[in-house]
C-alpha positions as CSV (number, residue, x, y, z in Angstrom):
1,X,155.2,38.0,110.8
2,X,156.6,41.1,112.2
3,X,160.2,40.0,110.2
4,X,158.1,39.5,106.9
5,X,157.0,43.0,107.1
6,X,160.0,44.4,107.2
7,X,161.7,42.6,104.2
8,X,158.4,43.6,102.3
9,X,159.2,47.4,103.3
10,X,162.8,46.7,102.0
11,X,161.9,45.1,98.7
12,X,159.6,47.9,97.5
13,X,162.0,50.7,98.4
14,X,164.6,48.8,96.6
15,X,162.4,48.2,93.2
16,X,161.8,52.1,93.6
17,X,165.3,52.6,93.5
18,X,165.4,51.1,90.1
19,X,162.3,53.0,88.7
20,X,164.5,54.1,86.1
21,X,165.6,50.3,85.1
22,X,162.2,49.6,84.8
23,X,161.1,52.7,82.6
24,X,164.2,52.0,80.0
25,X,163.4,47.7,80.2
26,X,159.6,49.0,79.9
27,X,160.4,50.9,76.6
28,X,162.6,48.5,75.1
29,X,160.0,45.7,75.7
30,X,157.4,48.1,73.6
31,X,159.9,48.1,71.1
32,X,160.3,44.4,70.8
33,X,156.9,43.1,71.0
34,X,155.7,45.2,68.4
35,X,158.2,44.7,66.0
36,X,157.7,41.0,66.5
37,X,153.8,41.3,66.0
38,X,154.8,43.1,62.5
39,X,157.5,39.7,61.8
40,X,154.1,37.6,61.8
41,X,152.0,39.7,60.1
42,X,154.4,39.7,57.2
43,X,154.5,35.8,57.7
44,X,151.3,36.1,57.8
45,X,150.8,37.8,54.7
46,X,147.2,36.5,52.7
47,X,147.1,33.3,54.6
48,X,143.7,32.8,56.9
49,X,145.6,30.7,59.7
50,X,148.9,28.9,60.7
51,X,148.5,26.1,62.9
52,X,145.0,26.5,63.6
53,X,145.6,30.5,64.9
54,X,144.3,33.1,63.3
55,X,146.0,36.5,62.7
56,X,144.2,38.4,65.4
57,X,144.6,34.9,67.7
58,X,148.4,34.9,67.5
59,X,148.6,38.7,67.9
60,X,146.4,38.4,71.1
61,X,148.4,35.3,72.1
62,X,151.7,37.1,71.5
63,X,150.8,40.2,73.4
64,X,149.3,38.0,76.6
65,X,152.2,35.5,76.6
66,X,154.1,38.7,77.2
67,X,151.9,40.0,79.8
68,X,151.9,36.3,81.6
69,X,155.8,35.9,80.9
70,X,156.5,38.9,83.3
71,X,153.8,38.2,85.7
72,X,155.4,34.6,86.4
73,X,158.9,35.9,86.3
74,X,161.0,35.2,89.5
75,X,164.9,36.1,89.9
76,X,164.9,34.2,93.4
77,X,167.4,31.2,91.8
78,X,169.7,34.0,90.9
79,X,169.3,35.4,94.2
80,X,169.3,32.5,95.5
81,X,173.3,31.8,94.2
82,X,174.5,35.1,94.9
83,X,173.5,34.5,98.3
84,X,175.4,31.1,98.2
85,X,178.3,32.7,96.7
86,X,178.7,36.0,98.6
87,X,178.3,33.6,102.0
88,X,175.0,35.9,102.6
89,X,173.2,32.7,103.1
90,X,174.8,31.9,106.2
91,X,173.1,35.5,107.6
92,X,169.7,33.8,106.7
93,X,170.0,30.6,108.0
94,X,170.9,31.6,111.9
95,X,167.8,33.7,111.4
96,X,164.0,32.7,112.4
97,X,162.6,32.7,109.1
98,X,162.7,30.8,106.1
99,X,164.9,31.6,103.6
100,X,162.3,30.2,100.7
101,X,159.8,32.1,101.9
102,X,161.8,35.3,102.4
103,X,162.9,35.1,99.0
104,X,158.7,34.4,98.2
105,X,158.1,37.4,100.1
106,X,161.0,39.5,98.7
107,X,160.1,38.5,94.9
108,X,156.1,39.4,95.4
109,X,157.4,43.2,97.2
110,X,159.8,43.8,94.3
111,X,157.3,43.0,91.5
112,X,154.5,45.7,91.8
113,X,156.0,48.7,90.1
114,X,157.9,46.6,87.4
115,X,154.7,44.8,87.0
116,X,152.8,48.1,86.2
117,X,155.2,49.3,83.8
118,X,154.9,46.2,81.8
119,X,151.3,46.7,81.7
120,X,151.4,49.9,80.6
121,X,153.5,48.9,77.8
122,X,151.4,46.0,76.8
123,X,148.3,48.0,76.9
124,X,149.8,50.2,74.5
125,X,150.8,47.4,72.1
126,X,147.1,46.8,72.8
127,X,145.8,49.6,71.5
128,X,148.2,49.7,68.5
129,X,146.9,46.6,67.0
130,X,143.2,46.9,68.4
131,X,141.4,45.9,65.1
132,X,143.1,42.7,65.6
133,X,143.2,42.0,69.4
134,X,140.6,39.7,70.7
135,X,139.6,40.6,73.8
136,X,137.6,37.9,76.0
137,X,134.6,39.1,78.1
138,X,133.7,35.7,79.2
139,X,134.0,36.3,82.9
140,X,134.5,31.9,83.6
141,X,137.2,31.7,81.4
142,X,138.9,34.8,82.5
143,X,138.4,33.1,85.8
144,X,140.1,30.1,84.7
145,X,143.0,32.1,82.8
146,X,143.4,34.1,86.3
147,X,143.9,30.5,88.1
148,X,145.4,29.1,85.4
149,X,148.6,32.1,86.0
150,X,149.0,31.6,89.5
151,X,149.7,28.3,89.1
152,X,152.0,29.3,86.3
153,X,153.7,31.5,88.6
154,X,154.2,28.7,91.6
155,X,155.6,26.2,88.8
156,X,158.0,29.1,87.5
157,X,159.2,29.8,91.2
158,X,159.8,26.1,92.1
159,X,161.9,26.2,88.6
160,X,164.0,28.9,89.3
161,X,165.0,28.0,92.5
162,X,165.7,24.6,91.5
163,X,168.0,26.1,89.2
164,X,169.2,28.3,92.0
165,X,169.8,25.4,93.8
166,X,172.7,23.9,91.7
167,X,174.5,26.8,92.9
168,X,175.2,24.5,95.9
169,X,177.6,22.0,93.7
170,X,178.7,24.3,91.2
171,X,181.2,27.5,90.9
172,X,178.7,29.8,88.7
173,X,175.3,29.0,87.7
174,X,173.9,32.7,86.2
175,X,175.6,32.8,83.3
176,X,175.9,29.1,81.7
177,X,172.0,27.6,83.5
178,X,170.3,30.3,84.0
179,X,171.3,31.1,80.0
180,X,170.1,27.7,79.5
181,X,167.1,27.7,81.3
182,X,165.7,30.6,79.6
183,X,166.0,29.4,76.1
184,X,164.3,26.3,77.0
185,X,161.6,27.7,79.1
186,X,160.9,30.3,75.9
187,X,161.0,27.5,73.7
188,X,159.0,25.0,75.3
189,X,156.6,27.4,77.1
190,X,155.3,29.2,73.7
191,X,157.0,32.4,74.1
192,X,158.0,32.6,70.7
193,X,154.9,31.5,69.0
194,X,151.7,29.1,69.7
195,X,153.4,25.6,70.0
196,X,151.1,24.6,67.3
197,X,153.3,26.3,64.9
198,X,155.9,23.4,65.4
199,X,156.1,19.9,64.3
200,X,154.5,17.2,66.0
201,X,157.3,15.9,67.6
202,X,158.3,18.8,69.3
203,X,155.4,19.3,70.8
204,X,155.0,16.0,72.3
205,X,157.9,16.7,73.9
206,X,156.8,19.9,75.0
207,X,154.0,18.6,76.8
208,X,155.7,16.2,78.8
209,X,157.8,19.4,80.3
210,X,156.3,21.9,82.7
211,X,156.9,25.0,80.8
212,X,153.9,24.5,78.6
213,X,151.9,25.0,81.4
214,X,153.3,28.7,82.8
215,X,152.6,30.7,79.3
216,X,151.0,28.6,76.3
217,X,148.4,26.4,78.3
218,X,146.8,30.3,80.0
219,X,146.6,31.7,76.9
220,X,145.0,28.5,75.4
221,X,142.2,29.1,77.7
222,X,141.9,32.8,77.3
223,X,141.5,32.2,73.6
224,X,139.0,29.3,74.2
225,X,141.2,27.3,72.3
226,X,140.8,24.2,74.1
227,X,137.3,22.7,75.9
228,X,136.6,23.5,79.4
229,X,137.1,19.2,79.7
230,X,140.8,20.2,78.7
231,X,140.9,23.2,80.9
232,X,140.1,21.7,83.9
233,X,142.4,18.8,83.4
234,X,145.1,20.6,82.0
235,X,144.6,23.1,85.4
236,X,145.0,19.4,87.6
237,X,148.4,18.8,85.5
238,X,149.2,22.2,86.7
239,X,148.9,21.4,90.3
240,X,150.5,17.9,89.8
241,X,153.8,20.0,89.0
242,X,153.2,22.3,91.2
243,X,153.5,19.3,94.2
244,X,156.1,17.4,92.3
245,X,158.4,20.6,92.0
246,X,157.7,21.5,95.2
247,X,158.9,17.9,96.7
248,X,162.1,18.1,94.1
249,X,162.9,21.3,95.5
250,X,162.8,20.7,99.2
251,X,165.0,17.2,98.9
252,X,167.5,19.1,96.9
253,X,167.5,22.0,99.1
254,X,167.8,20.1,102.4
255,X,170.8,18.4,100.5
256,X,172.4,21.6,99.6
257,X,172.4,22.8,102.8
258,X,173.8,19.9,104.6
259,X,176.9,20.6,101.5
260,X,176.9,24.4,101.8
261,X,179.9,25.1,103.6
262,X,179.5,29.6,104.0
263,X,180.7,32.0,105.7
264,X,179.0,32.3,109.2
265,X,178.6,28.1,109.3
């Protein structure tokens, strides 16, 4: 455990290295959300609803997809292929830990101060638009929604390191996949809008994907949009992914390494 502790202690003195990063991403995320929250209120305009969301529903569902979208975020794939292209891998691997779980344990150490910032920022769009936030009391369902993001943020891990993975067969990943992967993930996981908002068919499709489940399905439940019958399945579906990304990952990782030729091998 004693080697755990140590890459924690070198994680959080790196993301405190980067305080300033954080402060200018902080402040340009404030800038973005809430000129996005003004886009849909002029949508908006006289109309009562838009695919069965209110105006203070999809304001409180834009502003907590936000909050969820950088709890659940991971770089660890894009770690994960620098370290296969800088031969840094090869330094793991001869050493008694796992290199998934270092990168688990690196991810969660770097997170806290970024994490806070983001916070602040989103309690301040908050605050801005408080006549039309909805704020839920019910302590189950906040329960729920609480569960509900730490499975969002497993299934969001296994995803990015799948992605990381590909690294193994392939001279760059970060800029063409990684690209890729975060359109479709903001697409397909709500970040944009409730998925109700889009035609039948793409949502169909949506819910046959994983991404659903890591930002629109939490804030379903915070908004008590869907029954707790739903919830509770829709929180098995969760951990259904959760196993079947995990299984996906591990065969593909065992078979990158057996390719990975690095320096140190």
């Amino acid at each position: 455990m004693r080697k755990y502790f140590a890459l924690v202690k070198t994680s959080l003195k790196s993301s405190v290295a980067y305080r300033a990063d954080f402060l200018l991403w902080g402040l340009s995320e404030l800038l973005d959300t809430i000129v996005f929250i003004f886009i849909w209120l002029v949508i908006f305009g006289e109309r009562n609803s838009i695919g069965g969301f209110t105006l203070a529903e999809t304001i409180t569902y834009l502003i907590g997809v936000g909050i969820i979208g950088n709890l659940i975020y991971t770089w660890v794939g894009m770690d994960l292929e620098a370290d296969i292209k800088s031969g840094q891998l090869s330094n793991t691997l001869i050493k008694p830990i796992s290199y998934p779980l270092a990168r688990v344990v690196s991810n969660i150490a770097e997170k806290p101060l970024d994490v806070f910032i983001r916070m602040v920022v989103y309690f301040i769009v908050s605050l801005f638009f408080a006549n039309k936030f909805i704020l839920n009391t019910n302590t189950l369902y906040l329960l729920l929604t609480f569960l509900s993001i730490i499975f969002a943020i497993m299934i969001n891990y296994q995803i990015s390191f799948l992605f990381g993975c590909l690294a193994f067969w392939t001279t760059s990943t970060s800029r063409g996949i990684f690209g890729l992967l975060r359109t479709i993930s903001s697409i397909f996981s709500g970040s944009y809008a409730p998925l109700t908002f889009f035609p039948i068919l793409f949502q169909t499709i949506a819910s046959f994907l994983p991404f659903i489940y890591t930002r629109y399905f939490p804030m379903l439940i915070y908004l008590k949009k869907i029954s707790m019958l739903e919830t509770v399945k829709g929180i098995g579906i969760q951990i259904l992914w959760i196993f079947i990304l995990y299984f996906v990952a591990k065969v593909v990782w065992k078979k990158g390494i057996r390719k990975y030729e690095g320096v140190g091998i």
